[in-house]
BAVEX-539326 format. One record per residue (C-alpha): residue number from 1; x, y, z. Coordinates in steps of 0.25 Angstrom, whole numbers, plus 5000, padded with zeros to 4 digits. Each point is the difference from the previous one (the first is absolute). Layout:
// BAVEX-539326
+------+------+------+------+
: resi :   c1 :   c2 :   c3 :
+------+------+------+------+
:  NUM :    X :    Y :    Z :
...
+------+------+------+------+
This chain:
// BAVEX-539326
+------+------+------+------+
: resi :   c1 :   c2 :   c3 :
+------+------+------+------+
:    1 : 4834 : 4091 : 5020 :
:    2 : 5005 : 5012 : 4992 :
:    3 : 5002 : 5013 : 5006 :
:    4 : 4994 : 5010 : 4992 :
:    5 : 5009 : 5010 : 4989 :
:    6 : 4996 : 5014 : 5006 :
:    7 : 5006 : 4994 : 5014 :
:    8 : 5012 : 4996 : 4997 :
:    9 : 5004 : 5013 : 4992 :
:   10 : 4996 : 5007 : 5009 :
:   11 : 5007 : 4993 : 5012 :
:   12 : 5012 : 5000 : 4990 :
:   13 : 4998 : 5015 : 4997 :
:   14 : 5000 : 5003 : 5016 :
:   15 : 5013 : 4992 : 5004 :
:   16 : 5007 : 5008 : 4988 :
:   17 : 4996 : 5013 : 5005 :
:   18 : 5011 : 5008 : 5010 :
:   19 : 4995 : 5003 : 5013 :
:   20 : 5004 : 5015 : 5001 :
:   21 : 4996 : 5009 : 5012 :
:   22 : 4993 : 5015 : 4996 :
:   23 : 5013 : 5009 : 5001 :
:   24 : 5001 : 5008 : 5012 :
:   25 : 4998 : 5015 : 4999 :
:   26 : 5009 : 5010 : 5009 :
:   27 : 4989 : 5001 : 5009 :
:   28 : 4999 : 4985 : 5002 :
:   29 : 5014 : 4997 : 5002 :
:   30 : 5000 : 5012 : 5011 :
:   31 : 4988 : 4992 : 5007 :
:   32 : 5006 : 4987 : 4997 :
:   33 : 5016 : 5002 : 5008 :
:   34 : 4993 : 5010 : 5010 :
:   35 : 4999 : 4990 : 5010 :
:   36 : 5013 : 4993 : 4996 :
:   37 : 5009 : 5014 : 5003 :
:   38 : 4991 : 5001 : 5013 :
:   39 : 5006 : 4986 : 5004 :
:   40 : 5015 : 5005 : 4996 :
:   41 : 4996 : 5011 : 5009 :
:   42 : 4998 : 4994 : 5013 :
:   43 : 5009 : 4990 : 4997 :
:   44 : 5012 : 5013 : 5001 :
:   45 : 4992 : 5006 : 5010 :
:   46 : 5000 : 4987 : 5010 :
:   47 : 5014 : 4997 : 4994 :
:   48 : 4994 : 4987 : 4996 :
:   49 : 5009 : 4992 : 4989 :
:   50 : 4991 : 4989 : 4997 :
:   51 : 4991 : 5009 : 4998 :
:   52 : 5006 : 5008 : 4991 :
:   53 : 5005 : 4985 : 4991 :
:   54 : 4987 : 4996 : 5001 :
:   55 : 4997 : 5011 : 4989 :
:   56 : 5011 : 4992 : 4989 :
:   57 : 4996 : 4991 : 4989 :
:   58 : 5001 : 4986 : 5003 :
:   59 : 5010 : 4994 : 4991 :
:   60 : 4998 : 4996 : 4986 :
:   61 : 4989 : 5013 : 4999 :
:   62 : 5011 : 5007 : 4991 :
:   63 : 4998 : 4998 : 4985 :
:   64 : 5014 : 4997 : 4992 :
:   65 : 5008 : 5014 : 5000 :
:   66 : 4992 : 5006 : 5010 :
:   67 : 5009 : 5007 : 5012 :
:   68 : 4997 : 4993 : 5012 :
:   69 : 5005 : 5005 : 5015 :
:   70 : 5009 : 4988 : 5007 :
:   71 : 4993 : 4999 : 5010 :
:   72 : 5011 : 4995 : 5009 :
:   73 : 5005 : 5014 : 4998 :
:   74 : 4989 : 5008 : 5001 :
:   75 : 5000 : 4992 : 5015 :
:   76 : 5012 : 5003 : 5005 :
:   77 : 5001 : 5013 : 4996 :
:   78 : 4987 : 5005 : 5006 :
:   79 : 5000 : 4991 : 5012 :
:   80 : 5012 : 5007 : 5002 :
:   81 : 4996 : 5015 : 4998 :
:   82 : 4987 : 4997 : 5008 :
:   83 : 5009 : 4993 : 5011 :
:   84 : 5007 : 5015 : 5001 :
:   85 : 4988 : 5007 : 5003 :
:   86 : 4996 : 4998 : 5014 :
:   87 : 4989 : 5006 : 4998 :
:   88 : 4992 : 5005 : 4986 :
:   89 : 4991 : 5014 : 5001 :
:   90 : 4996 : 5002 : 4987 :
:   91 : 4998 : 4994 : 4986 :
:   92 : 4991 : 5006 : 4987 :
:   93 : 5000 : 4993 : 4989 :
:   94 : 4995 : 5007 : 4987 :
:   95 : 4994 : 4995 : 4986 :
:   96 : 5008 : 5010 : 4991 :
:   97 : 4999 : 4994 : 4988 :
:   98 : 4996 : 4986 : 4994 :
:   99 : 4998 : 4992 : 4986 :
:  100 : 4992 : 4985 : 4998 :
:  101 : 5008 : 4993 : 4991 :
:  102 : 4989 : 4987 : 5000 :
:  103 : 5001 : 4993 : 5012 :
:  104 : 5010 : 5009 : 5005 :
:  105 : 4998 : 5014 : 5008 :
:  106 : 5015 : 5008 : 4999 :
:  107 : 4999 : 5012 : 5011 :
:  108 : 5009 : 5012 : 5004 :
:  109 : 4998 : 5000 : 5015 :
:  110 : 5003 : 5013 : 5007 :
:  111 : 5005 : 4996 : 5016 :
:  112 : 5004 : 5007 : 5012 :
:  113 : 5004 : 4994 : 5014 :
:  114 : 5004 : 5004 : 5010 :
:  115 : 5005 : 4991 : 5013 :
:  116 : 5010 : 5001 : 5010 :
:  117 : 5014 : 4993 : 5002 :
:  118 : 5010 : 4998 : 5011 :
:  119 : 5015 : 5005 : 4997 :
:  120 : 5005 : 4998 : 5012 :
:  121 : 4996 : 4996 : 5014 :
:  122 : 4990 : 5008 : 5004 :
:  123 : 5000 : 5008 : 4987 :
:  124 : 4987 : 5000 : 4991 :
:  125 : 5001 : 5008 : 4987 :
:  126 : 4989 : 5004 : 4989 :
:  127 : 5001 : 4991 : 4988 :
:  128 : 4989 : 5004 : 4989 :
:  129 : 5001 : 4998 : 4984 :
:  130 : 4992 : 5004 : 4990 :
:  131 : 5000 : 4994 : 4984 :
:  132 : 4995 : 4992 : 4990 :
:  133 : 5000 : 4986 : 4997 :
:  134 : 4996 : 4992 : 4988 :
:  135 : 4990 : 4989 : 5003 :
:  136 : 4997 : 4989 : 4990 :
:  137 : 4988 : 4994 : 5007 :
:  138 : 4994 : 4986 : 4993 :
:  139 : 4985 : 4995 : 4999 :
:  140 : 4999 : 4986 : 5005 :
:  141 : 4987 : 4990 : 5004 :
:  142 : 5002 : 5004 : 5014 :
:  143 : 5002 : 5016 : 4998 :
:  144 : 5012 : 5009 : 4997 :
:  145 : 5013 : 4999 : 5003 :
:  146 : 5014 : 5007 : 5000 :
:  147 : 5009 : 4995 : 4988 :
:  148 : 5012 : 5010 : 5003 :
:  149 : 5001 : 5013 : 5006 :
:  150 : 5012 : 5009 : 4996 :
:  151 : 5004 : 5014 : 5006 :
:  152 : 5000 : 5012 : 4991 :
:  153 : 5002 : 5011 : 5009 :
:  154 : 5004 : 5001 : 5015 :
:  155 : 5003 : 5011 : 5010 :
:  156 : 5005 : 4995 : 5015 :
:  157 : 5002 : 5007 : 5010 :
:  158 : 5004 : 5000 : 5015 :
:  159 : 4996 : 5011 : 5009 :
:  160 : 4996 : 5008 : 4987 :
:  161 : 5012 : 4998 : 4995 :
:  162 : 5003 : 4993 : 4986 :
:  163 : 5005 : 4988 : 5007 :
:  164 : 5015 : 5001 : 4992 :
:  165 : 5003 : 5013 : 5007 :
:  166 : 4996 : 4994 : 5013 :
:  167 : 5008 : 4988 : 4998 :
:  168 : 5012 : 5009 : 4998 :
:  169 : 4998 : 5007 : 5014 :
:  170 : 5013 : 5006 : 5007 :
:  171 : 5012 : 5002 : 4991 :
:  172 : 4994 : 4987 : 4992 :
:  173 : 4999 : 4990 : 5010 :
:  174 : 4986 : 4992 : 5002 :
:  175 : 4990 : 5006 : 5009 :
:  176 : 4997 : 4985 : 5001 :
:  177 : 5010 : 4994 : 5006 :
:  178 : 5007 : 5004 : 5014 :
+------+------+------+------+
């Protein structure tokens, strides 16, 4: 039995087609990485790491050039901010700016956190920061997802501080160490 013309030209005319998703308006991509900074959020707030990784790209989500956080990196050296703070009081995390580029949603986030840290025995000091960071986040079947985040501005301070005056302390010597 011969399958009818109009059937095969039309199967063949849909397997040639792209499937392409409706690009995203501004509003769209604000609704859609909501939630996804609400989860970065309480991941500082409970100083949860794996939370906070959870939010990365799995491999092989990059496409060829893109700039892609090590991951590894990214681990150590959060685990390790958020291993400091004994205990976090504060994080805002802001929309400031962002472009869709396809599947892709590049946002200036405006932060501030503010947390406390132990010097010394028995010492706890005000750490806070404010900024911005770059955020390249990636569409993917199971949702959207950090490819890279890079810091463009960042202000630390202890005790109110900026953190490099406090560091020098007496006569340049650390405040943190005895």
């Amino acid at each position: 039995m011969k399958t009818p013309a109009i059937i095969v030209t039309l199967t063949l005319g849909l397997l040639s087609m792209r499937a392409t998703a409706a690009p995203l308006s501004e509003a769209a991509a604000r609704k859609a990485l909501a939630p996804r900074y609400a989860q970065m959020r309480k991941a500082f707030l409970d100083r949860n790491i794996e939370g906070f990784m959870a939010l990365f790209a799995p491999p092989g989500t990059a496409k060829p050039g893109e700039k892609v956080a090590d991951a590894q990196k990214v681990r150590v050296q959060v685990g390790m901010n958020l291993a400091m703070v004994k205990k976090m009081t504060a994080v805002k995390m802001s929309i400031a700016k962002l472009a869709v580029k396809g599947d892709r949603i590049v946002v200036q986030n405006a932060y501030t956190y503010q947390g406390l840290i132990q010097t010394q025995p028995g010492k706890m000091v005000k750490l806070a920061d404010s900024g911005m960071t770059r955020d390249t986040w990636a569409r993917t079947p199971k949702g959207w997802f950090l490819l890279d985040i890079e810091t463009l501005k960042s202000n630390p301070t202890l005790d109110g501080k900026p953190m490099k005056e406090y560091m020098k302390g007496a006569a340049g010597q650390s405040r943190l160490r005895k």
